[in-house]
C-alpha positions as CSV (number, residue, x, y, z in Angstrom):
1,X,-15.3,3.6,18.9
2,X,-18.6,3.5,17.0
3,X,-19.5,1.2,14.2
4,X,-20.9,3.3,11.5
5,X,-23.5,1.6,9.9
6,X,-23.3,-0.2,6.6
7,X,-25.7,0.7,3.5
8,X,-27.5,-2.3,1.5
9,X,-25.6,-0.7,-1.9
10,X,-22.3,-1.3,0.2
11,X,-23.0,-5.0,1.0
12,X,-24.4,-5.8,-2.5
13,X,-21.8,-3.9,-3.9
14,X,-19.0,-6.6,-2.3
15,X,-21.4,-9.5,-3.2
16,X,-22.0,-8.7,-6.9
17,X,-17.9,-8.1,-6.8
18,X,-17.7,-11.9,-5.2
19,X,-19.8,-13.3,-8.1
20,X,-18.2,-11.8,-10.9
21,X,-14.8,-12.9,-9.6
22,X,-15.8,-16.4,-8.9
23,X,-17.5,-16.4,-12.2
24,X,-14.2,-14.7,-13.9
25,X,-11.7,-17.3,-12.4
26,X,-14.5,-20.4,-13.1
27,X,-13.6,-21.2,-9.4
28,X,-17.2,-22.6,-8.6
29,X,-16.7,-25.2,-11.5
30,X,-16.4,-28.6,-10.3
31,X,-13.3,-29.3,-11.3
32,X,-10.4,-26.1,-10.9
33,X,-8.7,-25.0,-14.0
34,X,-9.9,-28.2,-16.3
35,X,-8.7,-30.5,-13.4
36,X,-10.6,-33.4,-11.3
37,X,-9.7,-31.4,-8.0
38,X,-12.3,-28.6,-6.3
39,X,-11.0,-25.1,-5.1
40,X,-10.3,-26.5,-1.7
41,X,-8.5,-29.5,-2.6
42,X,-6.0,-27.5,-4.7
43,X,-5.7,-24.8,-2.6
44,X,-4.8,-27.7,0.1
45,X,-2.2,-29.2,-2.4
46,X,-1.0,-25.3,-2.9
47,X,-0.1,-25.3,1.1
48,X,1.3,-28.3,1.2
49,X,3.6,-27.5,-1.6
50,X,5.1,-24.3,0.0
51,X,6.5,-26.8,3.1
52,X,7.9,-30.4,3.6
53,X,5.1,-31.2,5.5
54,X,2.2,-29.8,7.6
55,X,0.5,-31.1,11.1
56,X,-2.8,-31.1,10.0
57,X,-4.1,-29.2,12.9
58,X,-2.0,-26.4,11.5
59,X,-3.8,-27.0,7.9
60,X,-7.0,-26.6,9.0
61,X,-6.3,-23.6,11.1
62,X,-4.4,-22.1,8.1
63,X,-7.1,-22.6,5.5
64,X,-10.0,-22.1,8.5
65,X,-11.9,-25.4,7.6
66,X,-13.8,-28.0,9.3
67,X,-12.4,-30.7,10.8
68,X,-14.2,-33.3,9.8
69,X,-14.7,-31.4,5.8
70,X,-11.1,-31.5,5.9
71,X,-10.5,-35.0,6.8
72,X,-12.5,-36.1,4.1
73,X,-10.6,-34.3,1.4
74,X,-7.1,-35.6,2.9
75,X,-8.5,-39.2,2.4
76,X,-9.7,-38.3,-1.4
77,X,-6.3,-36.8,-2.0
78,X,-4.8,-40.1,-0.5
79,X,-6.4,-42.6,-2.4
80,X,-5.5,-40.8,-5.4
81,X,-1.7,-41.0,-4.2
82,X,-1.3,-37.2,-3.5
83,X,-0.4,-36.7,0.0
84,X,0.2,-39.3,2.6
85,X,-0.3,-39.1,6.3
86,X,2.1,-39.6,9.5
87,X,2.6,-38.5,12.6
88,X,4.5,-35.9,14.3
89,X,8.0,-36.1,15.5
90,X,7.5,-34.1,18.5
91,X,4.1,-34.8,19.3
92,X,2.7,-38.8,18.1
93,X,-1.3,-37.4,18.8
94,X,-0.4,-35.2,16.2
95,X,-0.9,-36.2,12.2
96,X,1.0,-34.7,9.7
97,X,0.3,-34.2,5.7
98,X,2.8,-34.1,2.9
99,X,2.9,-34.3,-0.7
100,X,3.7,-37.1,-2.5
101,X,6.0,-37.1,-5.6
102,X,2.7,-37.4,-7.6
103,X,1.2,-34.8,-5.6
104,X,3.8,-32.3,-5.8
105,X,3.5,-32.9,-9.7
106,X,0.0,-31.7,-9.4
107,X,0.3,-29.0,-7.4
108,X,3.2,-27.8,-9.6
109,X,0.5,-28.4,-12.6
110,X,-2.1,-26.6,-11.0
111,X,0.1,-24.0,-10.0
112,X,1.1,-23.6,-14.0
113,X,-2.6,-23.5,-15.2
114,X,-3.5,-20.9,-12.7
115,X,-0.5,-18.7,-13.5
116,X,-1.3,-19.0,-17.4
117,X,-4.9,-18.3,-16.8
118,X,-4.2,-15.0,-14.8
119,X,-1.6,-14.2,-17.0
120,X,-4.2,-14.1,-19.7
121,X,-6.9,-11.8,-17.9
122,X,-4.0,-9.3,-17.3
123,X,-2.9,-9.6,-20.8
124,X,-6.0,-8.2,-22.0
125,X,-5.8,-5.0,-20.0
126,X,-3.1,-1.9,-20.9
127,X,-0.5,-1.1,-18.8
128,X,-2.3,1.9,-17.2
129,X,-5.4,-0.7,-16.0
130,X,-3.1,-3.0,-14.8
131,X,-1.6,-0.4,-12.5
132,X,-5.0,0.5,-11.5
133,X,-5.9,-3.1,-10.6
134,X,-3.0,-3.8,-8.9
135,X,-3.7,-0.5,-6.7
136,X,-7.1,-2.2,-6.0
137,X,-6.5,-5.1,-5.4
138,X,-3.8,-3.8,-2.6
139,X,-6.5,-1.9,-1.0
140,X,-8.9,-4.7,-0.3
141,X,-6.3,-6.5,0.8
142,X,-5.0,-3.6,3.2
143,X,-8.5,-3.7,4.5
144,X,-10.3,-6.6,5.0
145,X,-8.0,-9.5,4.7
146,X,-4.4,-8.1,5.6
147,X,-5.3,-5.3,8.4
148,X,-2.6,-6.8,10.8
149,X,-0.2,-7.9,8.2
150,X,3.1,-6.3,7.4
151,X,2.9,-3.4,5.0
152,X,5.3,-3.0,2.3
153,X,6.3,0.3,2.2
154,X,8.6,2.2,-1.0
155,X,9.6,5.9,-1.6
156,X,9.8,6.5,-5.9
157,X,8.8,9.1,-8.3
158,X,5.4,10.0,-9.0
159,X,4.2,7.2,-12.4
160,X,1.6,8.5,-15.3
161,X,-1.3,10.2,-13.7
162,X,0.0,10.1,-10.6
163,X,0.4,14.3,-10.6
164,X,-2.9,14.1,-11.0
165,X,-3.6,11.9,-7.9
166,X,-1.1,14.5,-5.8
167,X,-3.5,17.8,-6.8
168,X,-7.2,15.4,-6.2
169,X,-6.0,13.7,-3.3
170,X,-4.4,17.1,-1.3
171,X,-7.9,18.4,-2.1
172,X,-10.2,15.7,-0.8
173,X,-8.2,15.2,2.2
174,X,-8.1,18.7,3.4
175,X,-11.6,19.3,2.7
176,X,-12.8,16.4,4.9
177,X,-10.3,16.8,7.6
178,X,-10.4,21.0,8.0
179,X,-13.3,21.9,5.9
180,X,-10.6,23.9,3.3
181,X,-12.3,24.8,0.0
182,X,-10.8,24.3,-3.2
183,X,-8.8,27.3,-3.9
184,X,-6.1,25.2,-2.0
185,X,-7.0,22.5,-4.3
186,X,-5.9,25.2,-7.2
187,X,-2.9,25.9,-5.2
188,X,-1.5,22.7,-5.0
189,X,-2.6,22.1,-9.2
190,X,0.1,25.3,-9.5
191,X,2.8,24.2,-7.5
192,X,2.4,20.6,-9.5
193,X,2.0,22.5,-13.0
194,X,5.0,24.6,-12.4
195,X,7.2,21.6,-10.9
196,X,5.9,19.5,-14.3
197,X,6.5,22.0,-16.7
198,X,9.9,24.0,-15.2
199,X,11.6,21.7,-13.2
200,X,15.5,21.0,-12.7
201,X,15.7,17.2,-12.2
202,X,19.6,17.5,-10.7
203,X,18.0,20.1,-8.1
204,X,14.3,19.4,-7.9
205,X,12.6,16.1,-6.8
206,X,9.1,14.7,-6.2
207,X,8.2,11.3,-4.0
208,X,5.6,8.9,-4.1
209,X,5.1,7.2,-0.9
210,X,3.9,3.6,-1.9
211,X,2.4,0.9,0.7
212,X,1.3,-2.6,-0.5
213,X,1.4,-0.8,-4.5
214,X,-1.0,1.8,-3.6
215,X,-0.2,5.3,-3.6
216,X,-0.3,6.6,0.0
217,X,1.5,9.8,0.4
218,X,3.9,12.7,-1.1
219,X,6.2,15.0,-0.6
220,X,8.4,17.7,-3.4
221,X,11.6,19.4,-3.0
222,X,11.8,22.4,-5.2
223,X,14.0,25.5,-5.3
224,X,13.0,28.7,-3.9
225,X,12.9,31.0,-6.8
226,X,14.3,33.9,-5.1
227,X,17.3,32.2,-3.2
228,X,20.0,30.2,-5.1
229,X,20.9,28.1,-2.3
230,X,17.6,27.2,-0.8
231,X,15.7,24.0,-1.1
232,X,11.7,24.5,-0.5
233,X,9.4,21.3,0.9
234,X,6.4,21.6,-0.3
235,X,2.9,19.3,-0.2
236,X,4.0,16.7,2.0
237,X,0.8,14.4,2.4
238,X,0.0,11.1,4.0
239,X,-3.3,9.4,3.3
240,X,-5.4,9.3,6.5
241,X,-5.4,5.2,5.8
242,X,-1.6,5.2,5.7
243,X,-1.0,7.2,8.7
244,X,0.9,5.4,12.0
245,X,3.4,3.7,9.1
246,X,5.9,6.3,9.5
247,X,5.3,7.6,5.8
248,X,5.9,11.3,7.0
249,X,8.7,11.2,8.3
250,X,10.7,9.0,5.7
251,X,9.2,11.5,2.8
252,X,10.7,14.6,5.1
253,X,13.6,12.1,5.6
254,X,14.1,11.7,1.6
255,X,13.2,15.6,1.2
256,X,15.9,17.2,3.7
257,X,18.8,14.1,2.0
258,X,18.1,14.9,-1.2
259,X,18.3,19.2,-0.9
260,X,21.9,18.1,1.2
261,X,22.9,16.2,-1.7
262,X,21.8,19.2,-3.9
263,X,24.4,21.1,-2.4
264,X,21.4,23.6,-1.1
265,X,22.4,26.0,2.2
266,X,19.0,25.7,3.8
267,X,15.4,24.0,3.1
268,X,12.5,25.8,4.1
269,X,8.7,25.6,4.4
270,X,5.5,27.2,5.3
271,X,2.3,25.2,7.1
272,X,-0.3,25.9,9.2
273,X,-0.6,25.6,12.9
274,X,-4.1,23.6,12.7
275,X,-1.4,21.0,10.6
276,X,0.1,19.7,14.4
277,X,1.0,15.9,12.7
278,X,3.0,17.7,10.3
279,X,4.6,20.6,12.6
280,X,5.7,17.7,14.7
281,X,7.4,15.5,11.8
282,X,9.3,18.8,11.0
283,X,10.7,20.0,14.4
284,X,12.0,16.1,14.9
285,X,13.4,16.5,11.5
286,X,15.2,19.2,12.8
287,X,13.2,22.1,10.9
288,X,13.5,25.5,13.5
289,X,9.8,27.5,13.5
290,X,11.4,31.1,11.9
291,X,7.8,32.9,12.1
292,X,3.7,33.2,11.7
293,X,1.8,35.3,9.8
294,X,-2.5,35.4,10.4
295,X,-3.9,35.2,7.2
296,X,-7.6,34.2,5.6
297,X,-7.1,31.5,3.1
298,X,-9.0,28.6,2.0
299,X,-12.0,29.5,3.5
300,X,-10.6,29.7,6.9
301,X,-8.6,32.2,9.6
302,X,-5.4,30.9,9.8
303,X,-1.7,31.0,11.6
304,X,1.0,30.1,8.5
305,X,4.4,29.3,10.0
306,X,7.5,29.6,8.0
307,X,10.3,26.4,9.2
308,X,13.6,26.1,7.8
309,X,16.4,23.9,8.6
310,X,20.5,24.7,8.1
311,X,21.4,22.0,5.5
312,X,25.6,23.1,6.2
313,X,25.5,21.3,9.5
314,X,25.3,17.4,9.6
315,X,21.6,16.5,11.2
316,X,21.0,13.6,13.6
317,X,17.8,13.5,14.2
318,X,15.2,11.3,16.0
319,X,12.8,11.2,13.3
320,X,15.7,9.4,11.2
321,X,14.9,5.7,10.3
């Protein structure tokens, strides 16, 4: 796989970012939060406060410091009566760290300053930009310090602006993946402008598939105007960052449930047969491929495909989680 390579904007982009955090949180001061004690001291009093004690070869590997930079803050800390060394139980080579009662007083007050100083910055910004930062903040994290961590992962209903994000995002995403223009762009803005305007919430739903706070996918259940007792799926969608988490399926999974619950006969749907992720998600869901039409939409010749899947029988299916 191929490296693609990185523009001088990008790289200043995350450096000017780096600054004006620092500068924002004061963390280049030398002393943290109007204390005697430097970023890494406090973050090391931080770690030691989450456990009894720490080996210190763990503490190091943990906070990725220097051996010998980190045996010189431990013997600041100690002098001052924060931590104090022994050895391990199960190994006598190896030194261990813990907090003293003075030290875990510390940490506690560090821990209290930074929480009041954060809780100030956020103060400042509406409800809507907090969202928006907390959505940011979950995608740096997502990429370049959590990549193999696990995600957190929630099905809810769409928040403020987030019909908007459905209509901008189905766009985008088809466009770069299948080169569709933006007359399916306008057709997903209907099916959102009807569901928003004329829906019945007892027989209509819409999902937000959430990982780490960020909005990664979607899916609606909504009734089929011309059929009493049929459920449609419509614009199910999974970011292409988001994909591999199992996102599609749970949104079908949620989609099919609720229309059950809703006392609907059947639940139906029409794709297209360049959409093979999706087609897949739906015949392990159970959904039965009823027919295909040709047709020229989009901008492109394409194969629709009408799925539907009896809702009177119980479904066990392998897509289930």
């Amino acid at each position: 796989m191929g490296i693609d390579v990185v523009a001088p904007a990008e790289i200043e982009a995350i450096r000017a970012f780096s600054r004006a955090y620092t500068r924002t949180l004061g963390v280049l001061a030398e002393g943290l939060l109007a204390t005697p004690y430097s970023l890494t001291e406090s973050r090391v009093l931080f770690e030691l406060a989450q456990r009894p004690s720490a080996e210190v070869a763990d503490l190091r590997r943990d906070l990725g410091l220097d051996s010998g930079y980190l045996s010189r803050l431990l013997t600041r800390l100690e002098r001052d009566g924060l931590v104090t060394r022994g050895r391990s139980a199960a190994d006598a080579r190896r030194q261990t760290i813990a907090l003293t009662a003075s030290g875990a007083h510390t940490a506690a007050d560090l821990d209290r300053r930074s929480t009041e100083q954060v809780a100030g910055l956020l103060a400042q910004l509406p409800a809507v930009d907090r969202r928006e930062l907390m959505a940011g903040i979950g995608t740096v994290r997502a990429l370049l310090t959590d990549r193999d961590a696990p995600r957190r992962v929630a099905l809810r209903e769409p928040g403020p602006g987030e019909y908007g994000w459905v209509v901008a995002r189905h766009g985008a995403v088809y466009a770069a993946e299948y080169g569709w223009d933006d007359s399916f762009e306008g057709l997903v803005a209907q099916i959102v402008g009807t569901y928003l305007t004329d829906h019945d919430p007892a027989r209509e739903r819409a999902w937000i598939a959430e990982v780490d706070g960020r909005p990664a996918g979607c899916v609606f259940c909504v009734a089929d105007p011309d059929h009493d007792d049929v459920a449609k799926l419509r614009i199910l969608l999974v970011e292409p960052w988001a994909r591999g988490l199992g996102l599609g399926t749970r949104l079908v999974d949620a989609c099919v449930a609720f229309a059950r619950d809703a006392g609907y006969r059947r639940i139906g749907l029409w794709t297209n047969d360049v959409l093979v992720a999706a087609r897949r998600i739906y015949r392990a869901a159970g959904f039965v491929l009823e027919g295909e039409e040709r047709h020229h939409s989009f901008g492109h010749d394409l194969v629709g495909e009408f799925w539907s899947l009896d809702l009177s029988k119980q479904q066990t299916t392998a897509a289930s989680s």
